[in-house]
ZAGU-40816 format. One record per residue: residue number from 0; residue in one letter; x, y, z of N, C-alpha, C, O, CB in turn. Coordinates in nm, 2 decimals. Glycine has a CB too. Layout:
REM ZAGU-40816
+-----+------+--------+--------+--------+--------+--------+--------+--------+--------+--------+--------+--------+--------+--------+--------+--------+
: pos : code :    n.x :    n.y :    n.z :   ca.x :   ca.y :   ca.z :    c.x :    c.y :    c.z :    o.x :    o.y :    o.z :   cb.x :   cb.y :   cb.z :
+-----+------+--------+--------+--------+--------+--------+--------+--------+--------+--------+--------+--------+--------+--------+--------+--------+
: NUM :    a :      X :      Y :      Z :      X :      Y :      Z :      X :      Y :      Z :      X :      Y :      Z :      X :      Y :      Z :
...
+-----+------+--------+--------+--------+--------+--------+--------+--------+--------+--------+--------+--------+--------+--------+--------+--------+
This chain:
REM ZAGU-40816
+-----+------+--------+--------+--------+--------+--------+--------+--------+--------+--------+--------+--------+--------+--------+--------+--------+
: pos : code :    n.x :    n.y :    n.z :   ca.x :   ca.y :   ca.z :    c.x :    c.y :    c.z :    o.x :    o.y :    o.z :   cb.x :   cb.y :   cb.z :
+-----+------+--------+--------+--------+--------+--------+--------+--------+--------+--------+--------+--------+--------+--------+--------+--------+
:   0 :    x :   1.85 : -10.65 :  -7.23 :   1.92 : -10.76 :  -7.16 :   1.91 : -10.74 :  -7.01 :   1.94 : -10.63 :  -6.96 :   2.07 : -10.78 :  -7.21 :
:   1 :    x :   1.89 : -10.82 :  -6.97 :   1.83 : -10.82 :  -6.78 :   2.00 : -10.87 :  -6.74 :   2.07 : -10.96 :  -6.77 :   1.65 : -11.01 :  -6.71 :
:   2 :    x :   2.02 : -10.76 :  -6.66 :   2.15 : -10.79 :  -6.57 :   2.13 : -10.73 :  -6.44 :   2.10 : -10.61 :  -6.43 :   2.30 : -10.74 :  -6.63 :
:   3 :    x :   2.15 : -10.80 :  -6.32 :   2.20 : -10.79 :  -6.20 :   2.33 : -10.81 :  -6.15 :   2.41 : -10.90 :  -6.18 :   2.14 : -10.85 :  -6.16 :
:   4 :    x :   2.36 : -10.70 :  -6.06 :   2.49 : -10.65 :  -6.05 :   2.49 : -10.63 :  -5.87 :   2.43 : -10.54 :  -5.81 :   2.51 : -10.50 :  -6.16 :
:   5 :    x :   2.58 : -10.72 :  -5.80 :   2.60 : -10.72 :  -5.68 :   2.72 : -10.61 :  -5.64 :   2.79 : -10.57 :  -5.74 :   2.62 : -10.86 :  -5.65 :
:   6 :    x :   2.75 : -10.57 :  -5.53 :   2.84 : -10.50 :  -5.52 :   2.89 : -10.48 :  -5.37 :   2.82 : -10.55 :  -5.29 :   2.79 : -10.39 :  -5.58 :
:   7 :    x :   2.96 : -10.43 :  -5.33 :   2.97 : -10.44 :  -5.19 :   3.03 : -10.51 :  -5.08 :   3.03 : -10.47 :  -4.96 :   2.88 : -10.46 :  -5.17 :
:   8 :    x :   3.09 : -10.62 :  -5.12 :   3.13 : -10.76 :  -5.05 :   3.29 : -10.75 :  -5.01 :   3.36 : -10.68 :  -5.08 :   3.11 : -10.89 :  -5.16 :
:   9 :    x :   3.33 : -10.80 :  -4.91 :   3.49 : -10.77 :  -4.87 :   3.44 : -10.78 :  -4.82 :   3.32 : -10.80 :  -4.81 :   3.60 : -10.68 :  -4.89 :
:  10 :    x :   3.60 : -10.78 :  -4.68 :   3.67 : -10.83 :  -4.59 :   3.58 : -10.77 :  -4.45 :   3.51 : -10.66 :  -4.46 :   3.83 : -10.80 :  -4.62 :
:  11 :    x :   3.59 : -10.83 :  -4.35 :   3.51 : -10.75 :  -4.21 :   3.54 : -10.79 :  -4.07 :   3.56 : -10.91 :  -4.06 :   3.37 : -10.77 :  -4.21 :
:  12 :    x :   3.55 : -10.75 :  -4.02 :   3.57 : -10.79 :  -3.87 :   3.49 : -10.90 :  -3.82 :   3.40 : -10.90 :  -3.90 :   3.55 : -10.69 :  -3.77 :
:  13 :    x :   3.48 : -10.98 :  -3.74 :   3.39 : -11.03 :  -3.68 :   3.31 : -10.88 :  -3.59 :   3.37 : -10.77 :  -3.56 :   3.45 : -11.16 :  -3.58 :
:  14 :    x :   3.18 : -10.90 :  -3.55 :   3.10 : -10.75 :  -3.53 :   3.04 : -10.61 :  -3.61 :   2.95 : -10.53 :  -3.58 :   3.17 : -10.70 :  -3.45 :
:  15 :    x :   3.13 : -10.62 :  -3.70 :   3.12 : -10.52 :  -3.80 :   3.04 : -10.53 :  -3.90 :   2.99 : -10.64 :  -3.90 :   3.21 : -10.49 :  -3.85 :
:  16 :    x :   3.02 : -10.45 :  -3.98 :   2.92 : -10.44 :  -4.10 :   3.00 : -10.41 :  -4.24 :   3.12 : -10.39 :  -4.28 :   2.80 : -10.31 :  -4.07 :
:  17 :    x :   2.83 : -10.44 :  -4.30 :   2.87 : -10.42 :  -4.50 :   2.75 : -10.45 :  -4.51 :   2.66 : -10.52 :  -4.47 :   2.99 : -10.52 :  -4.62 :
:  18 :    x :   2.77 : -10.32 :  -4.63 :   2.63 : -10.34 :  -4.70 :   2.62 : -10.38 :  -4.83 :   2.69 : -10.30 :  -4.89 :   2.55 : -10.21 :  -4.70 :
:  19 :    x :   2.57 : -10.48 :  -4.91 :   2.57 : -10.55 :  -5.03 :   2.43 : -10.47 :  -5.11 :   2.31 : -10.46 :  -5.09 :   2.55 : -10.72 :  -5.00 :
:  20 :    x :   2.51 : -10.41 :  -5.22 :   2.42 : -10.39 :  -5.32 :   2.37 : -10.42 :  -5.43 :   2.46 : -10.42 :  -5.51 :   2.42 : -10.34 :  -5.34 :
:  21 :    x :   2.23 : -10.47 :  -5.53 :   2.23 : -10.53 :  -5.64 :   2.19 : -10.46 :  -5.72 :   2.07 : -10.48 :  -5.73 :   2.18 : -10.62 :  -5.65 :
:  22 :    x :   2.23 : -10.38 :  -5.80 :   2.17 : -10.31 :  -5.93 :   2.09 : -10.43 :  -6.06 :   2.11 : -10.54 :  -6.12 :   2.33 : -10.22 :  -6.02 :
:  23 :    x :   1.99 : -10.35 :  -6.03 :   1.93 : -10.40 :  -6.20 :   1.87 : -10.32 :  -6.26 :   1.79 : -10.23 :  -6.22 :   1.84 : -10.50 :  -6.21 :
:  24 :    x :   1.92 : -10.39 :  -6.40 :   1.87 : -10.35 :  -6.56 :   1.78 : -10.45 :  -6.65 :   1.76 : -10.57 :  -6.63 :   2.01 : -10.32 :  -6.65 :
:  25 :    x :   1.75 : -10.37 :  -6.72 :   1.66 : -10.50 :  -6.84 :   1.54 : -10.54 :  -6.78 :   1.47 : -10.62 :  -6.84 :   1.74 : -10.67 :  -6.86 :
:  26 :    x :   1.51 : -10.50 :  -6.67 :   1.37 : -10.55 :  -6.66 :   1.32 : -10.45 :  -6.51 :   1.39 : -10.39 :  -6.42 :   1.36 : -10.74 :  -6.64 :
:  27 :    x :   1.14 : -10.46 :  -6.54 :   1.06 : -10.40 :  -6.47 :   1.09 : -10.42 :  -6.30 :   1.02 : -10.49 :  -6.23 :   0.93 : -10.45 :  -6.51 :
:  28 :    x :   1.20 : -10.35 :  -6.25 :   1.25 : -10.40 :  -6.11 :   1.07 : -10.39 :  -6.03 :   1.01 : -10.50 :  -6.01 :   1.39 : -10.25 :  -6.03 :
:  29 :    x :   1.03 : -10.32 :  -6.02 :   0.92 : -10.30 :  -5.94 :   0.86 : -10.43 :  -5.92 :   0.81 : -10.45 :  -5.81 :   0.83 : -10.20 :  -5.99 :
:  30 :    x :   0.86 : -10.52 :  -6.00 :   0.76 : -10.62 :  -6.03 :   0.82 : -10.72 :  -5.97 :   0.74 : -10.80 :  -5.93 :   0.73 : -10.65 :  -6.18 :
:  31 :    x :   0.95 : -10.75 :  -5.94 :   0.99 : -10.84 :  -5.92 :   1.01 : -10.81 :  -5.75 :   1.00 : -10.70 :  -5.69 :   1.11 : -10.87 :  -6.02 :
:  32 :    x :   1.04 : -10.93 :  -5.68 :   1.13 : -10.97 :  -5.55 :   1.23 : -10.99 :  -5.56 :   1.28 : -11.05 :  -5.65 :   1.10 : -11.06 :  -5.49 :
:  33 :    x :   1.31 : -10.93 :  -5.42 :   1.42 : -10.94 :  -5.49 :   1.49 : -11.05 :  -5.39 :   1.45 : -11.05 :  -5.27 :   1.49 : -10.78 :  -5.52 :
:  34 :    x :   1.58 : -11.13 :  -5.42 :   1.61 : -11.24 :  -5.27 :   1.77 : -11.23 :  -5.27 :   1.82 : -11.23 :  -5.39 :   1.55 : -11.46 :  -5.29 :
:  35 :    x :   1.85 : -11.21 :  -5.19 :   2.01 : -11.27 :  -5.13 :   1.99 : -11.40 :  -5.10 :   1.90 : -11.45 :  -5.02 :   2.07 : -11.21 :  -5.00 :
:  36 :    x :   2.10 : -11.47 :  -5.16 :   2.09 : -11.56 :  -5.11 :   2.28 : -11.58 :  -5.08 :   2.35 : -11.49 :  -5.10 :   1.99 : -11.65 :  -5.21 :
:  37 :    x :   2.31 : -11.67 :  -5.05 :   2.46 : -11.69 :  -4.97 :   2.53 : -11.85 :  -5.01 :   2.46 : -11.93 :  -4.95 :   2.44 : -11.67 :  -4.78 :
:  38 :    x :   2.63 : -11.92 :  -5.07 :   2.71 : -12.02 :  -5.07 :   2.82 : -12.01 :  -5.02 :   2.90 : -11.94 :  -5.07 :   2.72 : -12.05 :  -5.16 :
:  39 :    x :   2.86 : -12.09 :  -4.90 :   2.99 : -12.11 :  -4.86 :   3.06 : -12.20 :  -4.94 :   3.03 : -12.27 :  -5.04 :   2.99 : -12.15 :  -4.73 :
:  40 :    x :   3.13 : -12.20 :  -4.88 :   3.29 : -12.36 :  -4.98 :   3.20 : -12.48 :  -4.90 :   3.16 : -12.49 :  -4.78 :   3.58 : -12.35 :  -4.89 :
:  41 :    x :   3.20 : -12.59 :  -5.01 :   3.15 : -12.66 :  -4.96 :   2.99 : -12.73 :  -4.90 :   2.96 : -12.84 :  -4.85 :   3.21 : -12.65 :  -4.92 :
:  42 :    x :   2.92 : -12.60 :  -4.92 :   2.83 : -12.62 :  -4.88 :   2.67 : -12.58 :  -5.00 :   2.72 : -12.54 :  -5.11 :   2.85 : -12.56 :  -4.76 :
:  43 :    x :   2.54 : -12.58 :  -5.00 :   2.43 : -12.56 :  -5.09 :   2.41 : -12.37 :  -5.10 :   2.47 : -12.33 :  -5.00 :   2.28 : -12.65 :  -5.03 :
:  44 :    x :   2.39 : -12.32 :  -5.14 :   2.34 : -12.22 :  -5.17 :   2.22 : -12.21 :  -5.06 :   2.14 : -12.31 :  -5.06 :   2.31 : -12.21 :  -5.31 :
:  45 :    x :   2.21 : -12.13 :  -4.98 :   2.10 : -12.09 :  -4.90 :   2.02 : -11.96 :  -4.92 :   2.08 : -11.86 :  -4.96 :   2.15 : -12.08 :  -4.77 :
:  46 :    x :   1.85 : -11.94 :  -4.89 :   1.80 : -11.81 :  -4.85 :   1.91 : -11.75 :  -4.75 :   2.00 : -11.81 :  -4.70 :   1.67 : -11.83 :  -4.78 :
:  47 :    x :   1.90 : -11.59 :  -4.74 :   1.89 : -11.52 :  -4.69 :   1.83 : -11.43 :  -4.63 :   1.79 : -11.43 :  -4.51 :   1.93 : -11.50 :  -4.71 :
:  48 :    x :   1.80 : -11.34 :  -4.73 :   1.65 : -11.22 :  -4.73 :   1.58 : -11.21 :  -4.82 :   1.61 : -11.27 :  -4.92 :   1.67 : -11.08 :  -4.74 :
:  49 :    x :   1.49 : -11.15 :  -4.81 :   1.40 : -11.12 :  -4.97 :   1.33 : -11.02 :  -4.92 :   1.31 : -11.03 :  -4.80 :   1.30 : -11.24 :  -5.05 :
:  50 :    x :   1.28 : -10.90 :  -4.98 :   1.22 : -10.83 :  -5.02 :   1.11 : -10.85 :  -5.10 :   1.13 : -10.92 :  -5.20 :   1.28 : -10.76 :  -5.06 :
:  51 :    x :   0.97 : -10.79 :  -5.07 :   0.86 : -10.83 :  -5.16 :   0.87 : -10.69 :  -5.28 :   0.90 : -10.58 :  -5.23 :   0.69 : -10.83 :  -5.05 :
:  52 :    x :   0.84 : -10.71 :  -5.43 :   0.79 : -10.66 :  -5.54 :   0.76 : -10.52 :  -5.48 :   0.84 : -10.44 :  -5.52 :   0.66 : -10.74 :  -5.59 :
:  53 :    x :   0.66 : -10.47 :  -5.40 :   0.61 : -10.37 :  -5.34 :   0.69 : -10.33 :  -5.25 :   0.67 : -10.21 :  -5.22 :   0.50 : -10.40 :  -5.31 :
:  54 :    x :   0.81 : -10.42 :  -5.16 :   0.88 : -10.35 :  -5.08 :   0.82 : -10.33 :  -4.90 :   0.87 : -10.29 :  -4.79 :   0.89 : -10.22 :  -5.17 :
:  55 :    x :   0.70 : -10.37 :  -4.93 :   0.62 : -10.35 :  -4.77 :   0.66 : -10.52 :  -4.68 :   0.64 : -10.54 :  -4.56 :   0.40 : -10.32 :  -4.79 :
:  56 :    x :   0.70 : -10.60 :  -4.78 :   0.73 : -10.75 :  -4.68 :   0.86 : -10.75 :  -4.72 :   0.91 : -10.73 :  -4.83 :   0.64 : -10.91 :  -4.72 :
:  57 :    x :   0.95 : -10.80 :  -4.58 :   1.05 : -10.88 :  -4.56 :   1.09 : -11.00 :  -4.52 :   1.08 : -11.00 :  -4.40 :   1.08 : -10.84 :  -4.51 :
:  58 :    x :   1.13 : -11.12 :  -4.57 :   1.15 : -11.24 :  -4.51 :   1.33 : -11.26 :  -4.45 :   1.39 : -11.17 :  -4.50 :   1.10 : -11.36 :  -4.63 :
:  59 :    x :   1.39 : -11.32 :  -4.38 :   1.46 : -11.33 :  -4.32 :   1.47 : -11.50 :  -4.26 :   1.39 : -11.56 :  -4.19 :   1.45 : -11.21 :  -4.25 :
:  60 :    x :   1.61 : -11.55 :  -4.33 :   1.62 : -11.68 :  -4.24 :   1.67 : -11.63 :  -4.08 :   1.72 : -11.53 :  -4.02 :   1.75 : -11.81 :  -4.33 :
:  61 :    x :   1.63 : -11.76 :  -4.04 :   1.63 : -11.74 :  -3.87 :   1.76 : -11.70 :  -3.79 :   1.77 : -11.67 :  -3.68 :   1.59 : -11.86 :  -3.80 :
:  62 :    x :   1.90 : -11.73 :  -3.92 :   2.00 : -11.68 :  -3.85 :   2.06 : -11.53 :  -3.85 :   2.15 : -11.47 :  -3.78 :   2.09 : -11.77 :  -3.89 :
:  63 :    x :   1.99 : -11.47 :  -3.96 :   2.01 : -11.32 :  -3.96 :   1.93 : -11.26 :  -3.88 :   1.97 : -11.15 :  -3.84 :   2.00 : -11.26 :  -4.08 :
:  64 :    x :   1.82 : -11.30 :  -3.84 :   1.76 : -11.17 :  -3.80 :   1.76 : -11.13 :  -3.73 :   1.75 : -11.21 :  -3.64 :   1.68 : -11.15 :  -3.80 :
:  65 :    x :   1.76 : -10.96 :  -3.66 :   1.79 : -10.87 :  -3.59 :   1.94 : -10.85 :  -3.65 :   1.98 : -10.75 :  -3.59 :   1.76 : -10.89 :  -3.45 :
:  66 :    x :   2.02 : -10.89 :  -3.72 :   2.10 : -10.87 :  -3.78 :   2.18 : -10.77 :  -3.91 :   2.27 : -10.68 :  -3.91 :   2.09 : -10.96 :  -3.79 :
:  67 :    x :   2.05 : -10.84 :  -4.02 :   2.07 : -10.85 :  -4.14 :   1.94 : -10.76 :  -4.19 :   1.83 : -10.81 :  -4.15 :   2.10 : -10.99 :  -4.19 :
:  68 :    x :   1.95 : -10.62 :  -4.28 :   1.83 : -10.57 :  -4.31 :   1.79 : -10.54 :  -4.46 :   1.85 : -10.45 :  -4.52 :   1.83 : -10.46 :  -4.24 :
:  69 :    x :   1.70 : -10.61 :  -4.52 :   1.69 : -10.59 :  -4.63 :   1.61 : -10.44 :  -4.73 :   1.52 : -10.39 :  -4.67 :   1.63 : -10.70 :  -4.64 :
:  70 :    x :   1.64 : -10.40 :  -4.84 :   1.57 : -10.27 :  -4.84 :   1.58 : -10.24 :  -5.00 :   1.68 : -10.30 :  -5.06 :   1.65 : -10.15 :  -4.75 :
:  71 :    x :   1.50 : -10.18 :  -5.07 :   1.50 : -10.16 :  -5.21 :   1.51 : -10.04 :  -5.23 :   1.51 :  -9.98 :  -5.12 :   1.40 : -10.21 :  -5.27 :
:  72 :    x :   1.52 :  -9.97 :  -5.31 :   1.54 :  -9.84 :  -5.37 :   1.50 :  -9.83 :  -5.50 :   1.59 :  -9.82 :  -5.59 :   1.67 :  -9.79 :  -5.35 :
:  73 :    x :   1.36 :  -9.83 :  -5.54 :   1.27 :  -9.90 :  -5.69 :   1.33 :  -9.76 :  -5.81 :   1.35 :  -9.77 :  -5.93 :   1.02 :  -9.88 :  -5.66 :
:  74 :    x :   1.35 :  -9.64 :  -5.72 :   1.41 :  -9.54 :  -5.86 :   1.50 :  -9.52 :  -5.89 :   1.52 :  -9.45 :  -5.98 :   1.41 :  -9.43 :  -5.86 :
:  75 :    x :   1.61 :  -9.60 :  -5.82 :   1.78 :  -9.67 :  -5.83 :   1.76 :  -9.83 :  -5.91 :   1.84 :  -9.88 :  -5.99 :   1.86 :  -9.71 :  -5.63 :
:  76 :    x :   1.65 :  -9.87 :  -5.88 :   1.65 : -10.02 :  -5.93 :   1.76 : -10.10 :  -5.88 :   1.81 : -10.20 :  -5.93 :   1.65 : -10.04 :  -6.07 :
:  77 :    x :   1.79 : -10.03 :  -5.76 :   1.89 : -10.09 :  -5.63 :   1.84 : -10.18 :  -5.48 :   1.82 : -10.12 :  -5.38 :   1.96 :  -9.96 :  -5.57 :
:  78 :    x :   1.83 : -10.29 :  -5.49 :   1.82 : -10.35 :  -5.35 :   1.97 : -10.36 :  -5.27 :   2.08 : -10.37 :  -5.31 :   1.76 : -10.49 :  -5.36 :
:  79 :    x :   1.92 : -10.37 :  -5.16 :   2.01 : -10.38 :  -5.01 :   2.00 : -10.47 :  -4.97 :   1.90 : -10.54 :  -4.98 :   1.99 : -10.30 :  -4.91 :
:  80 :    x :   2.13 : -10.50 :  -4.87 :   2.12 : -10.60 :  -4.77 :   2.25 : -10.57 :  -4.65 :   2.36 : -10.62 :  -4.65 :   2.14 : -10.74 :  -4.85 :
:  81 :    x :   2.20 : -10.49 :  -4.56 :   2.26 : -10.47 :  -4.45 :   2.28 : -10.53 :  -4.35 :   2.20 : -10.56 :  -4.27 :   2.23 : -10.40 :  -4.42 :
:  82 :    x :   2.45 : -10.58 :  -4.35 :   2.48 : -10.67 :  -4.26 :   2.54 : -10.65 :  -4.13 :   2.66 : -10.67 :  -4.13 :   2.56 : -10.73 :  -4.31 :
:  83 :    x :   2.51 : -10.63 :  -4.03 :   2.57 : -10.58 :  -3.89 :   2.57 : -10.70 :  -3.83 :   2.53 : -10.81 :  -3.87 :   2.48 : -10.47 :  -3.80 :
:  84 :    x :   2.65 : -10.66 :  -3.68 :   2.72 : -10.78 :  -3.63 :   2.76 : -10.93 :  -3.68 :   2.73 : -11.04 :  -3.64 :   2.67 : -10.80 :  -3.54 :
:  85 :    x :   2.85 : -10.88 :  -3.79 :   2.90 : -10.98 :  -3.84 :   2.97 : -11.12 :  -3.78 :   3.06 : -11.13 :  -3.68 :   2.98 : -10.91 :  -3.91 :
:  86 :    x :   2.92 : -11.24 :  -3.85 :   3.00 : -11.36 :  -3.75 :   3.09 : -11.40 :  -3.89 :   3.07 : -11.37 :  -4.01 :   2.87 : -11.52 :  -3.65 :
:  87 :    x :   3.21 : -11.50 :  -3.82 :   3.23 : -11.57 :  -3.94 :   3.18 : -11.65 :  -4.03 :   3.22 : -11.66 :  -4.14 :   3.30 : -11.61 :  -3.94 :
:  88 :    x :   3.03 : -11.74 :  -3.96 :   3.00 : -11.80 :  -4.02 :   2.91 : -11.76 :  -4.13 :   2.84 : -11.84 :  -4.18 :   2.98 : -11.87 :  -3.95 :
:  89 :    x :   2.92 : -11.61 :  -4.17 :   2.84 : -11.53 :  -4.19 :   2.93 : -11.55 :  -4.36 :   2.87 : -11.52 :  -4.47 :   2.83 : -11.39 :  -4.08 :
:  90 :    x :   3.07 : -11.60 :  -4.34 :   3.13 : -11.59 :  -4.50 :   3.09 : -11.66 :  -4.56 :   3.07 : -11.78 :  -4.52 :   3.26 : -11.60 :  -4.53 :
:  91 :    x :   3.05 : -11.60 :  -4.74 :   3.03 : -11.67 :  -4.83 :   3.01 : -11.59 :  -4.95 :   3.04 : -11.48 :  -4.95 :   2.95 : -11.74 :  -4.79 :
:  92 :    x :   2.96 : -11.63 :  -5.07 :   2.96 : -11.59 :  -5.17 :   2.81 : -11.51 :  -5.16 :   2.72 : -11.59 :  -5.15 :   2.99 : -11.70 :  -5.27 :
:  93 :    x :   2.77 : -11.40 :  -5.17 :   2.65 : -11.35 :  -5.18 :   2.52 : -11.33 :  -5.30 :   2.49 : -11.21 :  -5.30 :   2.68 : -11.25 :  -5.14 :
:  94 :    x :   2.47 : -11.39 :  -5.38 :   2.42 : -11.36 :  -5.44 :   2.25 : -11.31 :  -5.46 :   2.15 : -11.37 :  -5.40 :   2.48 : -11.42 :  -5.48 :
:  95 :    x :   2.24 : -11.19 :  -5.56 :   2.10 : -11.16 :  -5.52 :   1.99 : -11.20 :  -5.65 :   2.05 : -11.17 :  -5.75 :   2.09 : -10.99 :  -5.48 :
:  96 :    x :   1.89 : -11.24 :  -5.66 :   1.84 : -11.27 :  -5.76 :   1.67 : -11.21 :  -5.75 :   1.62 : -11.16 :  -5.65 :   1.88 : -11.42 :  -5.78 :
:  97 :    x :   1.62 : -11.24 :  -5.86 :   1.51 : -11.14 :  -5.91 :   1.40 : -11.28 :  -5.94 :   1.42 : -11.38 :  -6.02 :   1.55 : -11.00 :  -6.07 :
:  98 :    x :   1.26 : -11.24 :  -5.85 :   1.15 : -11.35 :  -5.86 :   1.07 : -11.26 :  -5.93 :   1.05 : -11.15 :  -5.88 :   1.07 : -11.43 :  -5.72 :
:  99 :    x :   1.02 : -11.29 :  -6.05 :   0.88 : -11.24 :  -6.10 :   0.77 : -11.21 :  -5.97 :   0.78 : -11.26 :  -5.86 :   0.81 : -11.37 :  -6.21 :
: 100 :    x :   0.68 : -11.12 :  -6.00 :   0.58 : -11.08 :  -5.90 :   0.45 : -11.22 :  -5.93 :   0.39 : -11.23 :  -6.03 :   0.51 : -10.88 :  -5.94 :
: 101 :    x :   0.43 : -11.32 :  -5.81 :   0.34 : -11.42 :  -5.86 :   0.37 : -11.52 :  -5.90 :   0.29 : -11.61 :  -5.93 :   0.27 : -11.40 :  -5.94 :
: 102 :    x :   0.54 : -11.54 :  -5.92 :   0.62 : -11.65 :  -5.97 :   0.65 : -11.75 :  -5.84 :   0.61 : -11.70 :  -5.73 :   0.77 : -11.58 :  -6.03 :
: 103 :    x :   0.69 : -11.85 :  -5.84 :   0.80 : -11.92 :  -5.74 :   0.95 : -11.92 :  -5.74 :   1.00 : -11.96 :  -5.63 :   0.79 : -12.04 :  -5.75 :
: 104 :    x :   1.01 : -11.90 :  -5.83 :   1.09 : -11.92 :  -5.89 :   1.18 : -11.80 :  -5.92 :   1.13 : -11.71 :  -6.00 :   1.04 : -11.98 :  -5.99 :
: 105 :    x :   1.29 : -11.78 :  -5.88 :   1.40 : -11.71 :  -5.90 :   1.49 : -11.71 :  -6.02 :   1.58 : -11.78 :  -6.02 :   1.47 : -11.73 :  -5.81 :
: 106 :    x :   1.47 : -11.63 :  -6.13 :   1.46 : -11.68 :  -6.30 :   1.60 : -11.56 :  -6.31 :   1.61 : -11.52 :  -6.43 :   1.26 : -11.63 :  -6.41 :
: 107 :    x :   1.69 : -11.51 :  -6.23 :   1.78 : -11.39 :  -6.27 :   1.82 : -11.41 :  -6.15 :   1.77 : -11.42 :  -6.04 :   1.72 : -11.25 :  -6.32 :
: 108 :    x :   1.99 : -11.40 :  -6.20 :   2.08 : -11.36 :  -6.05 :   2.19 : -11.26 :  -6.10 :   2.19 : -11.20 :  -6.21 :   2.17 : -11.50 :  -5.97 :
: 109 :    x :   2.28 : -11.25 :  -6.02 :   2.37 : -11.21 :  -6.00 :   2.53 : -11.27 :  -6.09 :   2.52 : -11.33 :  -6.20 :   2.36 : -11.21 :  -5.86 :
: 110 :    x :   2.65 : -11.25 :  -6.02 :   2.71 : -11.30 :  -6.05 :   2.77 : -11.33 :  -5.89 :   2.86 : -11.41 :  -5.88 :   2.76 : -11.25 :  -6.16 :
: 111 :    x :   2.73 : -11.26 :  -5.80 :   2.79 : -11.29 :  -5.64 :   2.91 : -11.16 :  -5.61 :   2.97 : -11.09 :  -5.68 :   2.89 : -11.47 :  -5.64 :
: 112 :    x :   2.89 : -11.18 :  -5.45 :   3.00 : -11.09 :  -5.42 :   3.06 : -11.17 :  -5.31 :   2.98 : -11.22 :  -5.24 :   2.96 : -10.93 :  -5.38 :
: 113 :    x :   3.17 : -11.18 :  -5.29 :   3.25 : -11.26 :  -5.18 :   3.23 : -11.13 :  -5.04 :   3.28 : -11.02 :  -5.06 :   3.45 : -11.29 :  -5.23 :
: 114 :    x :   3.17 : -11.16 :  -4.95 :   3.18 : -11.16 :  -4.81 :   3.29 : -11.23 :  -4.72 :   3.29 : -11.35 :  -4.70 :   3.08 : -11.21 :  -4.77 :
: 115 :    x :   3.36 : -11.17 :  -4.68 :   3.46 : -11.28 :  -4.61 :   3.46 : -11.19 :  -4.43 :   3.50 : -11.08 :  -4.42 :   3.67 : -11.29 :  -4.73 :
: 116 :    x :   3.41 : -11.27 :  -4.32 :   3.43 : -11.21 :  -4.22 :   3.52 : -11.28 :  -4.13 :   3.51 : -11.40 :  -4.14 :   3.32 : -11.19 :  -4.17 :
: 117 :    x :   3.65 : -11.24 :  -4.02 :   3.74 : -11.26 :  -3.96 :   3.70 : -11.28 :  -3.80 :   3.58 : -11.25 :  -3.77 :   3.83 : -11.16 :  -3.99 :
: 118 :    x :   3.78 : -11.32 :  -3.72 :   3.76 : -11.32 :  -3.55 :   3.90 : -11.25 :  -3.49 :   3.91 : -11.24 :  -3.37 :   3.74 : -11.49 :  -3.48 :
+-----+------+--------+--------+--------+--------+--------+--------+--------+--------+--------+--------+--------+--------+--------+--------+--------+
C-alpha cells in the first residue's frame, strides 16, 4: 500500500524557517518525482517545488525562489522542502505528492501539513 506521509508543519515567525518532510512507502521512491504543492483557505491548490526522479533537477514557482529548497534523501525515501524567510503569505496547507518517472500526472499525495506563518 503506497502512503505518503508529510511532516514538519507549524507555527513560524515571519523570517524564520521549517523544514517539511514526506516519507514514502509502497512504492519505488526513486522512480518517482516528488512535488509540494500548498492550499490556502479559500483559494486552488498551487505548485511549489518539485524534485526530479533522479534528484539532479529542481523546479520552483517564482515566489519561492531563493527561498524555498527542495531535496530528497532516496535511502530514507524522504523528500524535503526547506523553507527560509518565511512570509505570511507563505501559510497554508502543504502537501507533497509523487509523479511516476515519464508521467504528467501526480497519482499519490499526502494528507498535508498546516504551515501557519505570523508578522
Amino acid at each position: 500500500q503506497v502512503s505518503l506521509v508529510e511532516s514538519g508543519g507549524g507555527l513560524a515567525q515571519a523570517g524564520g524557517s521549517l523544514r517539511l518532510s514526506c516519507a514514502a512507502s509502497g512504492l519505488p521512491w526513486n522512480s518517482y518525482t516528488v512535488g509540494w504543492f500548498r492550499q490556502a483557505p479559500g483559494k486552488e491548490r498551487e505548485f511549489v517545488a518539485a524534485i526530479s526522479w533522479s534528484g539532479t533537477m529542481a523546479y520552483y514557482t517564482d515566489s519561492v525562489k531563493g527561498r524555498f529548497t527542495v531535496s530528497r534523501d532516496v535511502g530514507k525515501n524522504t523528500a524535503y522542502l526547506q523553507m527560509n524567510s518565511l512570509k505570511p503569505e507563505d501559510t497554508a496547507v502543504y502537501y507533497c505528492g509523487g509523479r511516476r518517472r515519464g508521467s504528467d500526472d501526480y497519482i499519490y499525495w499526502g494528507q498535508g501539513t498546516q504551515v501557519t506563518v505570523f508578522s
